[in-house]
C-alpha positions as CSV (number, residue, x, y, z in Angstrom):
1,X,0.0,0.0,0.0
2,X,1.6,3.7,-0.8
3,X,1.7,6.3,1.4
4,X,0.4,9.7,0.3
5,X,1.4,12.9,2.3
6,X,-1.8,15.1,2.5
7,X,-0.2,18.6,1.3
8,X,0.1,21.8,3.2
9,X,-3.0,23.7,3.7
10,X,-2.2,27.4,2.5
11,X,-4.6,28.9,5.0
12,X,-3.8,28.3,8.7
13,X,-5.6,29.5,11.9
14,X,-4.1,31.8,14.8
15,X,-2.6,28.5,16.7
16,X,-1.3,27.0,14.0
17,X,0.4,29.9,12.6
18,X,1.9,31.3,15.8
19,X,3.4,27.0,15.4
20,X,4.9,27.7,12.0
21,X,6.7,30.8,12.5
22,X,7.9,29.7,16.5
23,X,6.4,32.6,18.2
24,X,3.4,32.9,20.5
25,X,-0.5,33.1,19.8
26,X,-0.2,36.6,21.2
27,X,2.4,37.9,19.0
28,X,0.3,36.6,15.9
29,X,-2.4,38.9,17.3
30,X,-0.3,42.0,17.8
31,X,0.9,41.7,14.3
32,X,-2.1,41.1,13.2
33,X,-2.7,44.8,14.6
34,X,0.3,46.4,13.1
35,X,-1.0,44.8,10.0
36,X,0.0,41.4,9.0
37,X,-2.9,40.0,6.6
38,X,-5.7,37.8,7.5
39,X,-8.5,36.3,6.0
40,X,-11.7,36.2,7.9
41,X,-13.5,32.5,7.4
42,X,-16.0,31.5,8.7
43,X,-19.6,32.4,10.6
44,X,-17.9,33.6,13.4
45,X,-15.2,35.8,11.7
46,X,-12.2,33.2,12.6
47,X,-8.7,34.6,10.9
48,X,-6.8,32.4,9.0
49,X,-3.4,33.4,7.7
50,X,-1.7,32.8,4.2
51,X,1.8,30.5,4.9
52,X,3.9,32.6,2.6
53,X,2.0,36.3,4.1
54,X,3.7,34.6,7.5
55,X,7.0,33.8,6.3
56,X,7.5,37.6,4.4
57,X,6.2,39.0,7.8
58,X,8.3,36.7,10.1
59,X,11.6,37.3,7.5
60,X,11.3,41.3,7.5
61,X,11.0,41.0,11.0
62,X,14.5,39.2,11.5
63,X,16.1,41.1,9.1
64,X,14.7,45.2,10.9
65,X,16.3,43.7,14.1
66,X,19.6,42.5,13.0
C-alpha cells in the first residue's frame, strides 16, 4: 500500500500559525494589529493566515532587528 502525504493547507488558523513561524499566539495577534494580513473565514469571523504572508512577515522582521 503507498503512502500519500496530504499537502500543506495554504490557510492556517491563529494557533497554527503562531506554530509555524515559532512565536506565541499573542504575538500573531499584535501583528495582526500592526498589520499582517488575514482572512476572515468562517460564521464567526475566525482569521486564517496565508503561509507565505507569514514567512515575508516573520523574515522582514528578523532582518529590521539585525
Amino acid at each position: 500500500m503507498a503512502v500519500t502525504s496530504q499537502p500543506e493547507p495554504l490557510y492556517i488558523d491563529v494557533v497554527a500559525a503562531a506554530a509555524y513561524v515559532g512565536v506565541s499566539v499573542c504575538q500573531i495577534r499584535k501583528w495582526t494589529a500592526d498589520g499582517l494580513p488575514f482572512l476572515s473565514a468562517g460564521r464567526g469571523g475566525k482569521k486564517v493566515y496565508d503561509r507565505a504572508d507569514l514567512r515575508r512577515w516573520a523574515e522582514r522582521l528578523k532582518e529590521s532587528a539585525a
